[in-house]
C-alpha positions in Angstrom: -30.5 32.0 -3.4 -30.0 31.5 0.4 -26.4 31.3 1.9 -26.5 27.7 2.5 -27.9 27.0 -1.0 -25.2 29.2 -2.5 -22.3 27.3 -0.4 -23.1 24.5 -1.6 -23.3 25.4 -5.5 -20.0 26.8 -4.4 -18.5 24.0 -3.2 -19.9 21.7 -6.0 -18.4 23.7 -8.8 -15.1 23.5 -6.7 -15.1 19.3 -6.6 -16.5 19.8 -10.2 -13.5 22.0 -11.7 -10.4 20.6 -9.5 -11.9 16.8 -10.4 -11.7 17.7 -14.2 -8.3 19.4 -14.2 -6.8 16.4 -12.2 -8.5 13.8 -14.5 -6.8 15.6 -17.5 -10.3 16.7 -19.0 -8.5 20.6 -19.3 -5.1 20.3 -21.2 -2.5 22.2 -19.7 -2.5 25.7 -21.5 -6.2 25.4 -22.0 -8.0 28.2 -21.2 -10.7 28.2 -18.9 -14.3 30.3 -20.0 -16.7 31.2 -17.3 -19.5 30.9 -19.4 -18.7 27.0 -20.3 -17.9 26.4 -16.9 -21.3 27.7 -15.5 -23.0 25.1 -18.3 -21.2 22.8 -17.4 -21.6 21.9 -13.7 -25.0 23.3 -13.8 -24.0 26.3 -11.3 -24.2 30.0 -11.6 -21.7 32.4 -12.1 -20.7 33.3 -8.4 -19.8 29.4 -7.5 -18.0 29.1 -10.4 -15.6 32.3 -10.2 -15.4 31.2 -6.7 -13.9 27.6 -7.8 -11.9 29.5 -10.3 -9.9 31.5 -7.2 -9.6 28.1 -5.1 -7.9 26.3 -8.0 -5.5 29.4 -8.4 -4.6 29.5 -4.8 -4.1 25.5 -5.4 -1.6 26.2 -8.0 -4.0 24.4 -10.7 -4.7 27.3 -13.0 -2.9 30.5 -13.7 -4.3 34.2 -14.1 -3.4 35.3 -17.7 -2.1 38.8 -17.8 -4.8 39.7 -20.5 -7.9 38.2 -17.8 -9.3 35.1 -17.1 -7.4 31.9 -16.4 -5.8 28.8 -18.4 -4.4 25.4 -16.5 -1.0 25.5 -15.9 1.7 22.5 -16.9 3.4 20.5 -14.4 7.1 20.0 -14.2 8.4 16.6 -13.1 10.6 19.0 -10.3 6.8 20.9 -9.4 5.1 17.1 -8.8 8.0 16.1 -6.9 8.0 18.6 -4.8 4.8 18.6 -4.0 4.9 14.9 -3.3 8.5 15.5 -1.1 5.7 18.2 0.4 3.3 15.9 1.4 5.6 13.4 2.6 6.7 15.9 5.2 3.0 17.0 6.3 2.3 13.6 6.7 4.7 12.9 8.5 4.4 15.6 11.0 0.5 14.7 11.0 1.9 10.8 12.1 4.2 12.2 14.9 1.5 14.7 16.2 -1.1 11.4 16.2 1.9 9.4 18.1 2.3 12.0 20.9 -1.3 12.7 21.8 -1.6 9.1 21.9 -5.5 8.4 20.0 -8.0 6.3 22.1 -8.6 2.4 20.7 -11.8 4.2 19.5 -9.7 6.9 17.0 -7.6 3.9 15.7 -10.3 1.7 15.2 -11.7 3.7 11.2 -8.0 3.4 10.2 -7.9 -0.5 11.4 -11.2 -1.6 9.4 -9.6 -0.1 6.5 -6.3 -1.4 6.7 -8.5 -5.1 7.3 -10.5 -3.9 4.3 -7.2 -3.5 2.0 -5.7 -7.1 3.4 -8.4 -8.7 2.4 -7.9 -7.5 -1.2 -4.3 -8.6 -0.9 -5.4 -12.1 -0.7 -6.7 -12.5 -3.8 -4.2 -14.1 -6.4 -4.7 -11.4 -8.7 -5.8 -7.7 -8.3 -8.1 -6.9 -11.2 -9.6 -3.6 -12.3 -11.9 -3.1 -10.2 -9.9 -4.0 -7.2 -7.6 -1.5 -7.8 -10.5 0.8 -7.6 -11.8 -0.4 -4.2 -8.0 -0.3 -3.5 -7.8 3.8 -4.5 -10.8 4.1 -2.5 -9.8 2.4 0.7 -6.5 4.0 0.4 -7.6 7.4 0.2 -9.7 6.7 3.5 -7.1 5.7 5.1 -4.6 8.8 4.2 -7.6 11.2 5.9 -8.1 9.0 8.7 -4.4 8.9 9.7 -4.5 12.9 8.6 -7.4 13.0 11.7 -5.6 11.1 14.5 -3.3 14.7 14.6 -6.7 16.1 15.0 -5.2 19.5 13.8 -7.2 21.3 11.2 -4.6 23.3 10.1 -2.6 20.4 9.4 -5.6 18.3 7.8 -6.2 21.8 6.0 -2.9 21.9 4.5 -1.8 18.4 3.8 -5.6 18.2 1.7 -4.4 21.0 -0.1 -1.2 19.9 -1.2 -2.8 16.1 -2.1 -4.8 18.2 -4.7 -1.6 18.4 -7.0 -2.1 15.9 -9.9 -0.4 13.1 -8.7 0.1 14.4 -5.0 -2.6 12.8 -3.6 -1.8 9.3 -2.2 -5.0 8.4 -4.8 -2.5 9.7 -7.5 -0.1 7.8 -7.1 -2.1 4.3 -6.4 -3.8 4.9 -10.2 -0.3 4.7 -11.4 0.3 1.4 -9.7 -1.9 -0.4 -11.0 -0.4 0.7 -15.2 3.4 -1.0 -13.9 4.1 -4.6 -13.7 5.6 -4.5 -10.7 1.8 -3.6 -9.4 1.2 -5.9 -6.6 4.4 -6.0 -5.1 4.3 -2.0 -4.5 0.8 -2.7 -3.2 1.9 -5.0 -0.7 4.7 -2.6 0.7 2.6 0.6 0.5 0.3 -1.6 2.7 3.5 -2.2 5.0 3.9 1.2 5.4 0.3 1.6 6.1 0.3 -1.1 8.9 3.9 -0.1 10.4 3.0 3.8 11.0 -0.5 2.8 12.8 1.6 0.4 14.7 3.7 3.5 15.8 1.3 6.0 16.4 -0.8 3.4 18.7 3.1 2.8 20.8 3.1 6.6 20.5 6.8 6.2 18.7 6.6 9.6 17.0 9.9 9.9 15.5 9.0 6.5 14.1 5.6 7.4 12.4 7.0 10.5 11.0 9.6 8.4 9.6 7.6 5.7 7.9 5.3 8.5 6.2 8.3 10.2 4.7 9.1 6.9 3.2 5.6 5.8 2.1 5.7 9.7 0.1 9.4 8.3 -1.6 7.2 5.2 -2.7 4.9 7.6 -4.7 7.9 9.6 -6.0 9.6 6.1 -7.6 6.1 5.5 -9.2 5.9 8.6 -10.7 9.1 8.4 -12.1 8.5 5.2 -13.4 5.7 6.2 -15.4 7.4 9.2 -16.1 10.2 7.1 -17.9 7.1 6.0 -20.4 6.2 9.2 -21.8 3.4 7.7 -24.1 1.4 6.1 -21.1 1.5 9.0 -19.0 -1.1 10.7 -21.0 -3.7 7.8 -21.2 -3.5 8.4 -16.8 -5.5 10.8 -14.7 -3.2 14.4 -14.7 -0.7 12.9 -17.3 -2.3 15.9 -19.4 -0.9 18.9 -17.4 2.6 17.3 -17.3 5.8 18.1 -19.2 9.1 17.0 -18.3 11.2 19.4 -16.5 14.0 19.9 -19.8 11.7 21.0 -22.2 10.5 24.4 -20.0 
């Protein structure tokens, strides 16, 4: 198998294994068998210890003390965090955007999709499958604001933290759309999106920073909502890997 051929198994079996883990297809304390893995995704050996070390270093599985690895359980205080985490990186991402000071031309992806999500928010109703669209559009719109830093080291790290099960500004959008108070936290996340392009474009960095931080403490009161409802959390993408911080 050539290099680039091998990457790409690599990388495939990495999407493969941190999409299943997130989507609660691996229970927390499962453990995790090479052999399965490779049969599943279709991918030799290699890419698949390969994704195995990536989802360790992303805190998503656990090396057992006897070999091999099982997927580790999620406190509420570890999702938190890690929300509180991303919060800050995105913030810092929205200050370094204000203080370059992007061209019309860098603003312009993050415009059409904010347009894209407005137009949703004029429909009466949001109904399945606009929540979808909506997790999709909002997902573009997180990496295109994580781009106007252009820093890879900060795009590197804020990905990796989004990866956490219920991190990722995806995460927390899936949630939405399980509490009543669905639209109206749609609508403000929207605000929020609007407000901190609005600040980056009058390069107000102290602003932008702000406004991310605050979007991040919208996720956190979602994820304590559904955390209030223990019996839906499990029916939601990662609401397999949680348990609540007092019974550890």
């Amino acid at each position: 198998m050539s290099r680039e051929a091998e990457g790409s198994q690599t990388r495939k079996a990495e999407l493969a294994l941190r999409q299943a883990i997130v989507e609660g297809e691996f229970r927390a304390g499962e453990r995790l068998s090479e052999l399965t893995l490779t049969e599943r995704f279709g991918v030799s050996r290699t890419p698949v210890r390969a994704a195995l070390a990536r989802a360790e270093a992303e805190g998503l599985i656990e090396t057992l003390p006897s070999g091999g690895y099982v997927v580790r359980a999620f406190s509420e205080a570890d999702l938190t965090d890690a929300i509180d985490l991303r919060g800050l990186l995105e913030g810092f991402a929205a200050r370094r955007a204000a203080e370059r000071g992007p061209s019309r031309g860098e603003l312009a992806e993050a415009k059409l999709i904010l347009a894209g999500i407005d137009k949703l928010l004029l429909k009466p109703e949001m109904s399945a499958e606009d929540f979808d669209t909506y997790v999709d559009l909002n997902a573009r719109f997180h990496r295109a604001l994580w781009d106007l830093a252009q820093s890879p080291t900060i795009f590197r790290e804020v990905e990796r933290v989004a990866s956490l099960p219920f991190a990722s500004p995806s995460g927390f959008v899936r949630l939405q759309a399980h509490l009543p108070e669905a639209r109206a936290v749609v609508m403000l996340a929207q605000d929020h999106h609007a407000s901190v392009i609005e600040a980056i474009e009058a390069r107000e960095g102290a602003r932008a920073e702000a406004l991310m931080r605050e979007h991040a403490r919208l996720a956190r009161r979602n994820l304590q909502a559904a955390l209030a409802d223990r019996g839906r959390l499990d029916e939601l993408p990662g609401g397999p890997l949680i348990r609540h911080a007092a019974s550890l």
